[in-house]
C-alpha positions as MATLAB code, in Angstrom:
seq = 'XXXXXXXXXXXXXXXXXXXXXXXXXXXXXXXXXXXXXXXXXXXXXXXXXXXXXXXXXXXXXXXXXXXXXXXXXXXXXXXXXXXXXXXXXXXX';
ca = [
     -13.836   -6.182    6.668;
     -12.853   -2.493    6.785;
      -9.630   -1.317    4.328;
      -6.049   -1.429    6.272;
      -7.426   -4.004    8.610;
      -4.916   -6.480    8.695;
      -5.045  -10.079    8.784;
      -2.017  -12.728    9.906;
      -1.151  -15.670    7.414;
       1.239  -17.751    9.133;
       4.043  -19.554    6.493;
       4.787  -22.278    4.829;
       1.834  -20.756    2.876;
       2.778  -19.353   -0.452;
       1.708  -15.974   -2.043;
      -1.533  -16.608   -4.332;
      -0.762  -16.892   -8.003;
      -1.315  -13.495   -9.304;
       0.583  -11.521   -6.409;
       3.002   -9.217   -8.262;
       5.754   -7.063   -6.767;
       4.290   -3.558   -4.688;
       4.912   -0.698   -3.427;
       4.806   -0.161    0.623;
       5.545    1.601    4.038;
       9.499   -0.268    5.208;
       8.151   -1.844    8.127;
      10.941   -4.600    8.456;
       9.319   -6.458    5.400;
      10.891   -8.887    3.160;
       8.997   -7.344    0.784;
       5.400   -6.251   -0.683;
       3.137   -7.870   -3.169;
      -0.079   -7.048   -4.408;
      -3.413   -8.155   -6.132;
      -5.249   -5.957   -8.269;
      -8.668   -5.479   -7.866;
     -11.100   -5.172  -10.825;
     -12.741   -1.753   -8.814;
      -9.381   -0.444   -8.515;
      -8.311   -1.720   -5.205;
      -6.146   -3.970   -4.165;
      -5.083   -6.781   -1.863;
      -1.944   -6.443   -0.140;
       0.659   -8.849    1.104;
       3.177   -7.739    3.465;
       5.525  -10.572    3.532;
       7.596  -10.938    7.399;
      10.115  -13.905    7.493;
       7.433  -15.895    9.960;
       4.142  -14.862    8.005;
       2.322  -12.382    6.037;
       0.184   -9.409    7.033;
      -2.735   -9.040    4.818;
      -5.144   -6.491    3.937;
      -6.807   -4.650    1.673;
      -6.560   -0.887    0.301;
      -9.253    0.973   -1.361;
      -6.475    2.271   -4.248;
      -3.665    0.328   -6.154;
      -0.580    2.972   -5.799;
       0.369    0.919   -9.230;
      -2.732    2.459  -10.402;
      -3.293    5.537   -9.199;
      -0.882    6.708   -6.844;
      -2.179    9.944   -5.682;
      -5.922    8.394   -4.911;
      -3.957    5.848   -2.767;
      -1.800    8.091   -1.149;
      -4.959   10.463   -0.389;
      -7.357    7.240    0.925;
      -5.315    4.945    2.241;
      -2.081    6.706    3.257;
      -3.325   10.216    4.416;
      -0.365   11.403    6.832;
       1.904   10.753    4.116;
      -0.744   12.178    1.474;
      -0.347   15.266    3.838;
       3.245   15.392    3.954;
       2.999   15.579    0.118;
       0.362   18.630   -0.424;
       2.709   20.541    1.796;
       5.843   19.711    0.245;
       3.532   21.205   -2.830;
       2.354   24.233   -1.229;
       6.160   25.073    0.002;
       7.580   24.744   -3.326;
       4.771   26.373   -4.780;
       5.922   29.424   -2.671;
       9.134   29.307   -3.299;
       8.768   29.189   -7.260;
       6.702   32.713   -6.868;
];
């Protein structure tokens, strides 16, 4: 299954053990868990009050924040550089 692809897990179904507290995009969400992956991905659990969206991300932002931003959040990867690049200018 491709990365971002997400996948619907309907409650009562709990979180797997191992699912710690995440970082994510405020879609409405209770909140956001994750599963670290031994390659440096990760699983991640978007918990709604009916059910979970599920899918997984080619970078942990726990682990490395900017590699997750750049793969598997681009636009807001983008936003960043530029933010760079303007204060960069400004500091001149």
């Amino acid at each position: 299954m491709p990365p971002h692809t997400n996948i619907i897990v309907h409650k009562p179904c709990l979180p797997p053990e191992g699912a710690i507290e995440a970082m994510g995009e405020p879609h409405g969400q209770l909140r956001d868990l994750e599963i670290p992956l031994s390659d440096g991905g990760r699983i991640h659990i978007v918990e709604f009050t009916n059910n979970y969206l599920v899918h997984w991300d080619r970078k942990s932002p726990s682990r490395d924040p900017i590699g997750h931003l750049r793969e598997d959040a681009s636009p807001l990867y983008d936003l960043f550089i530029d933010g760079v690049k303007w204060i960069s200018r400004l500091v001149r």
